[in-house]
Every structure is written in structure tokens, then in C-alpha cells.
C-alpha positions in Angstrom: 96.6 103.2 116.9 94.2 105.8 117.0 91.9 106.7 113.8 92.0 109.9 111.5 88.9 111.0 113.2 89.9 109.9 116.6 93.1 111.8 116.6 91.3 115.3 115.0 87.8 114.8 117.0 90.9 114.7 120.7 92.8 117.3 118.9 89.6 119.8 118.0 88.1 119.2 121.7 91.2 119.4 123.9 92.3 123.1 121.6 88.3 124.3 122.3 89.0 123.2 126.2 92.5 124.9 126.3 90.8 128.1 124.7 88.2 128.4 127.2 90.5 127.7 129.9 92.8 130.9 129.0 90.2 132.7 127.9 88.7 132.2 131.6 91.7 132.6 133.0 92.7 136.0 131.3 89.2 137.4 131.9 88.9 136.2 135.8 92.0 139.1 136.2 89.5 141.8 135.2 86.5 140.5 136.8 84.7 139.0 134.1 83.6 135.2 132.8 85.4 134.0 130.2 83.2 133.2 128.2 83.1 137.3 127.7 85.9 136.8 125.5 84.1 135.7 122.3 81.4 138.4 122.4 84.0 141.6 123.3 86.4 140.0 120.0 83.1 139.8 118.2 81.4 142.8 118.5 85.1 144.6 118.6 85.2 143.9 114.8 81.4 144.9 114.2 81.6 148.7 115.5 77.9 149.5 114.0 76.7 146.5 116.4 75.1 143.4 116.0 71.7 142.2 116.8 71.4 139.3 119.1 70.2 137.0 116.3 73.4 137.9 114.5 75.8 136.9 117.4 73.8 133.8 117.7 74.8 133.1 114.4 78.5 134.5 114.5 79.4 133.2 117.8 77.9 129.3 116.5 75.1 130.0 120.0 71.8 129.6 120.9 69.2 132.8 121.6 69.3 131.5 125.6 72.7 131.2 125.9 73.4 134.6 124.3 70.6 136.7 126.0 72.3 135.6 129.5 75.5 137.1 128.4 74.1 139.9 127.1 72.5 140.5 130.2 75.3 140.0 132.5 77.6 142.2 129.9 75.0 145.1 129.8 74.8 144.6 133.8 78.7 144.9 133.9 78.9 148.4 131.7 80.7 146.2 128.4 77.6 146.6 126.7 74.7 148.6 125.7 71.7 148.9 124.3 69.5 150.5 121.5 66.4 150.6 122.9 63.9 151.3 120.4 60.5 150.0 120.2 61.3 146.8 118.5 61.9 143.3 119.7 65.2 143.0 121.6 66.5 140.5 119.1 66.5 143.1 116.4 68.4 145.7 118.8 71.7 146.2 118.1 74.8 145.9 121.0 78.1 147.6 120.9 80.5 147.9 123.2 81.0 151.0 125.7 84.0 153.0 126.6 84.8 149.8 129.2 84.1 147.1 126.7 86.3 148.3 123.8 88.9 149.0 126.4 88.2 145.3 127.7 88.1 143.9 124.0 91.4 145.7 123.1 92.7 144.0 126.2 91.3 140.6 124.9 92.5 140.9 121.6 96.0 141.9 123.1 95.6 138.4 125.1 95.0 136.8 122.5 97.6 137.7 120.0 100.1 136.4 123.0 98.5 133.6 123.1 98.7 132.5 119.2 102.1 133.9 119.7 103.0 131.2 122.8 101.8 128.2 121.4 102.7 128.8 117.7 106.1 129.9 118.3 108.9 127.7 116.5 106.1 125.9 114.6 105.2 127.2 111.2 106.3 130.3 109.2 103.7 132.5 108.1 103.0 130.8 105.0 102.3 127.7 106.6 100.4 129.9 108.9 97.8 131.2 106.7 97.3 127.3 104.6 96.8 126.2 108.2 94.1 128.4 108.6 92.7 128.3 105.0 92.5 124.4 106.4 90.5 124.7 109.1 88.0 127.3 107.3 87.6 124.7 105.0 87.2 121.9 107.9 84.6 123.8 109.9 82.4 124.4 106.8 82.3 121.1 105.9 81.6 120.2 109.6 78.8 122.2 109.6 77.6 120.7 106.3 77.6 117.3 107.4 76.2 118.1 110.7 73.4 119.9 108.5 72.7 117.4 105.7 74.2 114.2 107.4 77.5 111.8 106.5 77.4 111.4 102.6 75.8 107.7 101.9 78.4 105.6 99.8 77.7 102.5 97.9 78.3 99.8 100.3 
């Protein structure tokens, strides 16, 4: 029989895995990489903009991984740029025209999505401690991934 962690660390990677495979999926019918997805959602909910370094920290990336995104969104009209005299890490992004369209699109996807493979499983109550849950989970992850696995008295 499989351990607590076994069964949650399966669980957590095969729901990531099944997330980027719709979210490629969806984005592939409009000509885009999946991985699109995150960022439009992002900066959808952020209509001033964002800064690189803050969707580095939102979006749980690194600079490099971002700034090629970036690039390929800006180069794809989802995206632009202020472009001030500062260092592009403290310009902000916010969608165009195309990109809130596309994010509106994504966020539509996605509400389908939750709706498909939550259907029949949990009222809205349970809905919302289920999500509390995993707040609370992902914290802590990120605590002990900080600060280490609390030492116990062996």
C-alpha cells in the first residue's frame, strides 16, 4: 500500500501534468503554447500590469523562463510593453486588445474544465474547504522547501 506522501506527491504531479496538457491543448486551437495560459489568467486579474519580477513571483518561475515567454507573447500581440528608461524587469506588461480577448477565452476554458472534472463530486461547501486545503498545503510546501523538514527527537 502506498504512503500518505506517496499517494499526494502521484496525486499533485499527475493534476499539474493533466493541467498542462489541457491547458496546451486549449491554447494549440488558437495558435499559442500552452504554457500562455498561466500568464494571460495572471495578468487578466492584474489590469494595471505586472513587472516581470512580480510574475516570477506570482507564477512560482524563474527570470529566464519568464523573459522567454514574455518575448514570444509581446512577439505574438498578447502583450506589451512600457518602455521607459528603466530596467525591463521593472517594466510593467498588460495584455492588448488580443490578449484580454485570449485570456477571457482562457478563463472561459477553464471554468469548463473545473466544471468537467468536478462535476458530481463536492457541493460548493466542500468546494471552498477543498481549496482553503490546498492554500494551506502549498504554503506549507513552500515553507519546508524554504527552511527544510522540521527535525524531531529521534
Amino acid at each position: 500500500m502506498e504512503s500518505r506522501f506517496e499517494q499526494f506527491k502521484m496525486a499533485i504531479s499527475g493534476i499539474n501534468r493533466y493541467v498542462q496538457k489541457i491547458e496546451r491543448n486549449e491554447m494549440v486551437k488558437r495558435g499559442y503554447k500552452g504554457a500562455f495560459a498561466q500568464y494571460l489568467a495572471v495578468l487578466k486579474r492584474f489590469e494595471e500590469g505586472l513587472t516581470s519580477s512580480e510574475l516570477c513571483e506570482i507564477c512560482d518561475k524563474d527570470k529566464a523562463a519568464v523573459s522567454r515567454i514574455i518575448a514570444e507573447m509581446e512577439e505574438k500581440g498578447l502583450i506589451s510593453r512600457e518602455h521607459k528608461k528603466v530596467r525591463t524587469y521593472r517594466t510593467k506588461i498588460v495584455l492588448t486588445e488580443k490578449g484580454r480577448n485570449t485570456a477571457d477565452y482562457v478563463s472561459e476554458r477553464a471554468k469548463a474544465a473545473i466544471a468537467a472534472v468536478s462535476d458530481g463530486v463536492m457541493d460548493e461547501n466542500q468546494r471552498e474547504v477543498f481549496y482553503s486545503t490546498l492554500e494551506v498545503l502549498y504554503k506549507n510546501l513552500q515553507k519546508v522547501s524554504r527552511e527544510g523538514i522540521p527535525q524531531e527527537d529521534l
